[in-house]
C-alpha positions in Angstrom: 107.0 99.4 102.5 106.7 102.3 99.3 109.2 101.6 97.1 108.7 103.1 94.2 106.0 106.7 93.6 103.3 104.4 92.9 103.6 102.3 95.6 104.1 105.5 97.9 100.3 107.3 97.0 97.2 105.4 97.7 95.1 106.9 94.6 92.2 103.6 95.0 92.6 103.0 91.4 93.4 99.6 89.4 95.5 98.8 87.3 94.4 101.3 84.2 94.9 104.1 86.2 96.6 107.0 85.4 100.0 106.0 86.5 102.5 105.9 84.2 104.6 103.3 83.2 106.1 101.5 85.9 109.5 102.8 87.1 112.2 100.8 85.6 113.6 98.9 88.0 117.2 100.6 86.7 116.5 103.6 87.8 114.9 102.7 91.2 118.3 101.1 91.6 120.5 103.8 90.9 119.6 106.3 93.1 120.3 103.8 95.7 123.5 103.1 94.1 124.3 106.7 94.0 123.2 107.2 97.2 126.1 104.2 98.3 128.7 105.8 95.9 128.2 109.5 97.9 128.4 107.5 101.7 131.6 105.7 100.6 133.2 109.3 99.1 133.0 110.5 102.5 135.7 107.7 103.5 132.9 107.4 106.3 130.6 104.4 105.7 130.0 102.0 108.3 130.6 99.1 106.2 134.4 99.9 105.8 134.6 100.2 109.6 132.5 96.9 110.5 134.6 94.8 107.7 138.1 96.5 109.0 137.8 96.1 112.7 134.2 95.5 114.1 133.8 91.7 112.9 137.8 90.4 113.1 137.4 89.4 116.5 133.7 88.9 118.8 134.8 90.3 122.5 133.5 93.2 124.9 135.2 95.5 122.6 134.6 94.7 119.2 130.5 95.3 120.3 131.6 98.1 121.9 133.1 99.8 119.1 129.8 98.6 116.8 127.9 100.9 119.4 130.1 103.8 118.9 130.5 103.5 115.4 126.6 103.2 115.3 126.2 106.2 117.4 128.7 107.9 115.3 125.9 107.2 112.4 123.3 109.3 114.0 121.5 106.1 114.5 121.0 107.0 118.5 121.8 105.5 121.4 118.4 103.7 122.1 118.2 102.3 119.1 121.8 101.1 118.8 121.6 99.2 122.4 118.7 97.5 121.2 120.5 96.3 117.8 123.8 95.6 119.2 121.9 93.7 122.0 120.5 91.9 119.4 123.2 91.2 117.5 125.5 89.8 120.1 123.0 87.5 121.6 122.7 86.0 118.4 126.5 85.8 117.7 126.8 84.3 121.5 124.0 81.7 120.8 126.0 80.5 117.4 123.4 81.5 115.4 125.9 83.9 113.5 128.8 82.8 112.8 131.4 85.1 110.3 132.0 88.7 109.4 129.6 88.4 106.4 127.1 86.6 108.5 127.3 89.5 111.2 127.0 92.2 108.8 123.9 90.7 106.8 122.2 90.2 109.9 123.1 94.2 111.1 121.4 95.3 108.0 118.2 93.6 108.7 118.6 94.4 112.1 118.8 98.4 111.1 116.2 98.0 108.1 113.6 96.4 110.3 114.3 99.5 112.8 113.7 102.3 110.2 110.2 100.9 109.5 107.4 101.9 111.5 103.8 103.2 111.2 102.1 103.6 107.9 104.9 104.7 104.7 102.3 105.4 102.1 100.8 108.5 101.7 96.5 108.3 101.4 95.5 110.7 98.5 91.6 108.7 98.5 89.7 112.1 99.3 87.4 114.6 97.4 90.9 117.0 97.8 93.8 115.5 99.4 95.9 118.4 101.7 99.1 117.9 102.2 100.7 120.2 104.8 104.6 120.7 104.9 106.8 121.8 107.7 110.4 122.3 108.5 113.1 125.5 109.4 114.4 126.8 106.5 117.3 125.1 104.6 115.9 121.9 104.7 114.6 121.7 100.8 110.8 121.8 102.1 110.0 124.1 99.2 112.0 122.1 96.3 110.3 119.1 98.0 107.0 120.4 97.1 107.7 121.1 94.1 109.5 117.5 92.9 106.2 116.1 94.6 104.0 118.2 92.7 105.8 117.4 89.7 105.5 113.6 90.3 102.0 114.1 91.1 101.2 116.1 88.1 103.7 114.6 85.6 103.9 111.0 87.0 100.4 109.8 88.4 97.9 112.1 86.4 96.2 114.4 89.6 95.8 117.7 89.3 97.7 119.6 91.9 97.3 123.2 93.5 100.3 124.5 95.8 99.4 127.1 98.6 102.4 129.5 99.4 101.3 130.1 103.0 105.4 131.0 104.0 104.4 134.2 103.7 107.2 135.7 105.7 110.1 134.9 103.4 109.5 136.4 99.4 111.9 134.3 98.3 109.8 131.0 99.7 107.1 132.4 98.0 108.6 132.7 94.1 110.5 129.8 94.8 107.3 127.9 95.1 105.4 130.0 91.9 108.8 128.8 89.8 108.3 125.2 91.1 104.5 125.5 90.1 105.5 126.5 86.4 107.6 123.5 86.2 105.5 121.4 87.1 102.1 122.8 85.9 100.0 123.4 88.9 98.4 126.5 89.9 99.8 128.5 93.4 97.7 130.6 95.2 99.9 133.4 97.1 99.3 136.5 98.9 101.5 139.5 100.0 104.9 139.2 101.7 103.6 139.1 105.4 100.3 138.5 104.7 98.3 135.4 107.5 99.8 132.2 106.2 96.0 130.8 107.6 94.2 133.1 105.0 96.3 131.7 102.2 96.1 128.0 103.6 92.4 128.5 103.7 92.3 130.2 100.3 94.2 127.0 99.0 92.2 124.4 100.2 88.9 126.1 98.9 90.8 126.6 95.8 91.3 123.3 95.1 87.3 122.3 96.0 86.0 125.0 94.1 88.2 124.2 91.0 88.4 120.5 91.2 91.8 119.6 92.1 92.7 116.2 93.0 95.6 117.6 95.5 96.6 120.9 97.5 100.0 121.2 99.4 100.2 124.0 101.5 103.7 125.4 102.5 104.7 127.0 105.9 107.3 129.2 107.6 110.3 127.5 107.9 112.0 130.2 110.6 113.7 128.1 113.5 111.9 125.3 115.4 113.1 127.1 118.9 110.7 130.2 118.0 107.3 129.5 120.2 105.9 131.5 117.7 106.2 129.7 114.9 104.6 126.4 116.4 101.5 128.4 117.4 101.3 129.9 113.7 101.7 125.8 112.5 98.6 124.7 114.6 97.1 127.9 113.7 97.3 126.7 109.7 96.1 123.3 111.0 92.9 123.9 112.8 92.1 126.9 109.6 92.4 124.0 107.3 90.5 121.4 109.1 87.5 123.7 109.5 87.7 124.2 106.0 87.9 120.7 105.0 87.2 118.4 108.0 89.7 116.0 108.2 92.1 118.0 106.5 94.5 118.1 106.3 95.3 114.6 105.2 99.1 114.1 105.9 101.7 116.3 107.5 105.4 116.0 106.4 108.4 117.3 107.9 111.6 118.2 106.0 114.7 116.8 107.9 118.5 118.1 107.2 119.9 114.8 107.1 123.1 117.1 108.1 121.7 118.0 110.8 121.7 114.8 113.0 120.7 114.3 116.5 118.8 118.0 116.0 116.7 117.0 113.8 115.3 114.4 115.9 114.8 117.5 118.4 112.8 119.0 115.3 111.0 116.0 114.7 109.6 115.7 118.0 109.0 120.0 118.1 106.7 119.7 115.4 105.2 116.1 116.3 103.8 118.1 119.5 103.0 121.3 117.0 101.4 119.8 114.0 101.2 116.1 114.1 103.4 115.5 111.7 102.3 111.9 109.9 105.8 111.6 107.8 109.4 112.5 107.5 111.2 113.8 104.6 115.3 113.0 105.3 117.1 115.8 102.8 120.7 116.2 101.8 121.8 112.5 102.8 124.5 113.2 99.9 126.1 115.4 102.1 126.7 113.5 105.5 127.6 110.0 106.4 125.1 110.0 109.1 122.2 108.9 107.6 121.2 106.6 111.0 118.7 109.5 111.9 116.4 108.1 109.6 116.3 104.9 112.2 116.4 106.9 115.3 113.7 108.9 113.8 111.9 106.1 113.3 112.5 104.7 116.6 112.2 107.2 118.8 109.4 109.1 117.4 107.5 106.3 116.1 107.3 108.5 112.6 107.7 106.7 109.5 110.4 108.0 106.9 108.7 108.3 103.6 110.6 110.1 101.0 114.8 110.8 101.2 116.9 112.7 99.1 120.3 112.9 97.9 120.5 116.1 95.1 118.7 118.4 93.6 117.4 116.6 90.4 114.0 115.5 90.3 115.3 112.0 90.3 116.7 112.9 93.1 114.2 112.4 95.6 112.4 109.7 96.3 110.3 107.0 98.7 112.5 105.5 101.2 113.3 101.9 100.9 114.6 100.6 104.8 116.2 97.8 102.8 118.2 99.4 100.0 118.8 102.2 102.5 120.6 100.0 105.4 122.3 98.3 102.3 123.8 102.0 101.1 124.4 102.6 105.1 126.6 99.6 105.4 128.4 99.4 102.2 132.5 100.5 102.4 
């Protein structure tokens, strides 16, 4: 699994690349760290609850409340019989034996669940398109723009940003301010204008000018509006007739706050756009960061980048082993 931005992006260069140093391992770290620290503010990690009552004593009611408190996490019901089913064979058959035995086993149990399907993100094309969905609120547009600047800043590529949320102005110069920052160029059109004619303008955009990447935003109103899906396939089959293939990835922003809906989004805009990746936002602000496994799960759709603020350090590619180790830690 990606665990750092150049393990994330597939660029088929060697080791002289243009990737910057490697990310001290320090820093790596301590967003992870950070991302622990916000969990236990909340008063709400699991760990505190496993330690405190889960793992005292192994009967019908100590799994029991594992499953709720699992459930409680967002982690979803499917997923959590599995684990707990898991779990308490294991405990019956002696292999586990011990609170701290238990728990070490739970976080492999939930890290192994949050990986699935392919985490890194393939930028080995003449121009790579990246197309980014999600309702509004999520951080889709400050996503682009981190990724852009990581892209830019971080790995050398030259990157052009497509402002095809063209029903909300304030989408649109959030995205130009983003492209300031982190030098790429953003093609826009006016407020209402066919988010498909600025998609396609992007993509050829980036062909005729040479840029290594293009990510194209979209309208971010509410999942529930039929509408809005047919406008996201819409941008989908304009860019793939202007660059077959194209485009190349398809990531969805997730409100980690959100829960159990945003696995209803998730699955809304699977059927839409076929989305290839998750992004799980605002995990600084709930203790329920176990939609990232039922995501996962039930979807089949990796995670590939989470954040926790809005710093450019802030966001990241998702680690299932430091993250079940931040999920379970009092």
């Amino acid at each position: 699994m990606a665990r750092t931005w150049r393990e994330l992006f597939v660029t088929g260069e060697d080791g002289a690349s243009t990737f910057a140093e490697a990310e001290p391992e320090e820093r790596r770290r301590g967003f992870f760290t950070r991302l622990g620290d916000n969990r236990a503010k909340s008063r709400q990690a699991l760990g505190a609850e496993l330690q405190s009552t889960v793992f005292q004593t192994l009967d019908d009611e100590a799994w029991e409340r594992l499953e709720e408190t699992l459930i409680y996490a967002d982690v979803g019901a499917p997923t959590t019989a599995s684990i707990v089913q898991r779990l308490e064979t294991e405990a019956g058959s002696g292999e586990l034996t011990g609170g701290e035995a238990l728990t070490g086993r739970l976080q492999e149990l939930l890290a192994d669940a949050a990986r699935t399907g392919e985490d890194k993100i393939d930028l080995r094309h003449n121009q790579t398109v990246i197309l980014m969905v999600g309702v509004n609120g999520t951080g889709k547009t400050t996503t682009i723009g981190k990724i852009a600047w990581h892209l830019q800043r971080e790995l050398g590529l030259s990157v052009i940003l497509g402002a095809a949320d063209t029903f909300r102005a304030a989408a649109v110069e959030q995205l130009v301010a983003w492209g300031e920052r982190a030098g790429c160029e953003v093609v826009r059109a006016a407020e209402g204008a066919d988010p498909g004619a600025v998609a396609y303008d992007a993509v050829e955009a980036a062909r005729s000018r040479g840029h290594d990447v293009a990510i194209i935003d979209t309208a971010g109103r509410l999942h529930t509006q039929h509408h809005l899906m047919e406008e996201l396939a819409k941008v989908r089959r304009v860019v793939d007739r202007q660059l077959p293939g194209a485009p190349h990835e398809t990531l969805l922003t997730i409100d980690a706050t959100t829960g159990q809906n945003g696995l209803r989004q998730a699955l809304l805009f699977k059927d839409a756009v076929d989305v290839t990746g998750i992004v799980l936002t605002k995990l600084d602000g709930t203790a329920k960061g176990g939609i990232a496994l039922a995501i996962a799960q039930e979807l089949g759709v990796p995670v590939k980048l989470i954040g926790i603020g809005e710093a450019l350090e802030d966001l990241r590619p998702f680690d299932p082993d430091d993250f079940a180790r931040a999920l379970l830690e009092p």
